[in-house]
C-alpha positions in Angstrom: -12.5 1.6 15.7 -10.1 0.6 12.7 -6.3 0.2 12.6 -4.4 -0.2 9.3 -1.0 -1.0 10.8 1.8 -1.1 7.8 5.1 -3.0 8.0 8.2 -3.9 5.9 9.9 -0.5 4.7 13.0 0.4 5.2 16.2 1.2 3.2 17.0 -0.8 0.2 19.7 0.1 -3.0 18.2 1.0 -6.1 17.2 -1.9 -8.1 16.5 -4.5 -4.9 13.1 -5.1 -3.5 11.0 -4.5 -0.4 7.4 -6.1 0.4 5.1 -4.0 2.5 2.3 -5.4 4.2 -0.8 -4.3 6.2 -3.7 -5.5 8.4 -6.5 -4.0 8.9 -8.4 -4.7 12.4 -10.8 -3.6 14.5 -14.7 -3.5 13.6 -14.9 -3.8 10.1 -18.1 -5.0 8.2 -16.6 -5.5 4.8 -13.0 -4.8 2.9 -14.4 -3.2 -0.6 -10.6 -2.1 -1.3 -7.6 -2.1 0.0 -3.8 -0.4 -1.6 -0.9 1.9 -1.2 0.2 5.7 -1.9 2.9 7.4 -1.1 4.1 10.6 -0.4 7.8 12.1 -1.3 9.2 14.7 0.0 7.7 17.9 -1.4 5.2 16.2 -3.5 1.5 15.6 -3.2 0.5 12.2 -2.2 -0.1 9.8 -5.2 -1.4 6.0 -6.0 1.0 3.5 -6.4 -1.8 0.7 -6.6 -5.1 -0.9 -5.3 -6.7 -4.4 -5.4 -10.7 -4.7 -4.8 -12.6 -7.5 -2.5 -12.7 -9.6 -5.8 -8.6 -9.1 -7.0 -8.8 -6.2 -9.9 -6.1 -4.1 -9.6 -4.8 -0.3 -10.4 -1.2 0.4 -10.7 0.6 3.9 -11.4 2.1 3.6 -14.4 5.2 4.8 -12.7 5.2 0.8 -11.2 3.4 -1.1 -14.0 5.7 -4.2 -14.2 7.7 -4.0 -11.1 5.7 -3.5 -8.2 2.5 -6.4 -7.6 0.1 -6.1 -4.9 -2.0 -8.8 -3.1 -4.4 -9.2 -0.6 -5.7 -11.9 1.9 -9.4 -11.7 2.6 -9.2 -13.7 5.0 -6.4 -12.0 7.5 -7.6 -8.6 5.8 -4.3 -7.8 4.5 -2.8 -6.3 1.8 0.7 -6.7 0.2 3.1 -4.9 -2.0 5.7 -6.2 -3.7 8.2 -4.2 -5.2 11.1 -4.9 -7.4 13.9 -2.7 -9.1 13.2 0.0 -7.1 14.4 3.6 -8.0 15.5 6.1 -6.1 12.6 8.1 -7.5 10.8 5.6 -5.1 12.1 7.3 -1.8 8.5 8.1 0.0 6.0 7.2 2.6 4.4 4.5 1.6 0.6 4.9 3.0 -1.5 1.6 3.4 -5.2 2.6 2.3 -8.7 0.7 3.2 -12.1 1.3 1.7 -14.4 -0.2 4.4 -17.9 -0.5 5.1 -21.4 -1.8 3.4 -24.3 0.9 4.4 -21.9 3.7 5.7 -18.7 3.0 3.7 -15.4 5.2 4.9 -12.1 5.3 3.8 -9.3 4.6 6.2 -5.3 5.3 6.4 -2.5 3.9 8.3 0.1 5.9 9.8 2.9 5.4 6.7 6.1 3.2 6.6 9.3 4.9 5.2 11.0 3.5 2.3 14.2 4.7 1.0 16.4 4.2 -2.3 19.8 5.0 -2.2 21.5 5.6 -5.6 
């Protein structure tokens, strides 16, 4: 069994910043990739960004240049930094694992809120 439990939304004025994090536990046999989408109201859920076992990383362009993710092999964790937020930002932010070697499965968390007031 694998948990992806996320942490660190909440409600934040446009143009401050939030940093989400998630752990993955549980049996895994190896992190391929880890990252974020999000969901807004209405709207289809999208990629905000991902980071593979060896660091390359994806962003939306929507977040080029103000939101950076990380990870941390080691505590199989992911981060997200994001700065100068926009209200256009308001979502569910959904932490995102790509796990496995022989049988290889993707895996979701249960979603933080985040919210941008204007």
């Amino acid at each position: 069994q694998v948990q992806l439990v996320e942490s660190g939304g909440g409600l934040v004025q446009a143009g401050g910043s939030l940093r989400l994090s998630c752990v993955a536990s549980g049996r895994i046999a190896n992190v391929n990739a880890m990252g974020w989408y999000r969901q807004a109201p209405g709207k289809q859920r999208e990629l905000v960004a991902t980071i593979t076992s060896r660091g390359s990383t994806n962003y939306a362009d929507s977040v080029k240049g103000r939101f950076t993710i990380s990870r941390d092999n080691a505590k199989n964790t992911v981060y997200l930094q994001m700065n100068s937020l926009k209200p256009e930002g308001t979502a569910v932010y959904y932490c995102y694992a790509n796990l496995g070697i022989w049988t290889i499965r993707d895996y979701w968390g249960q979603g933080t809120q985040v919210t941008v007031s204007s």
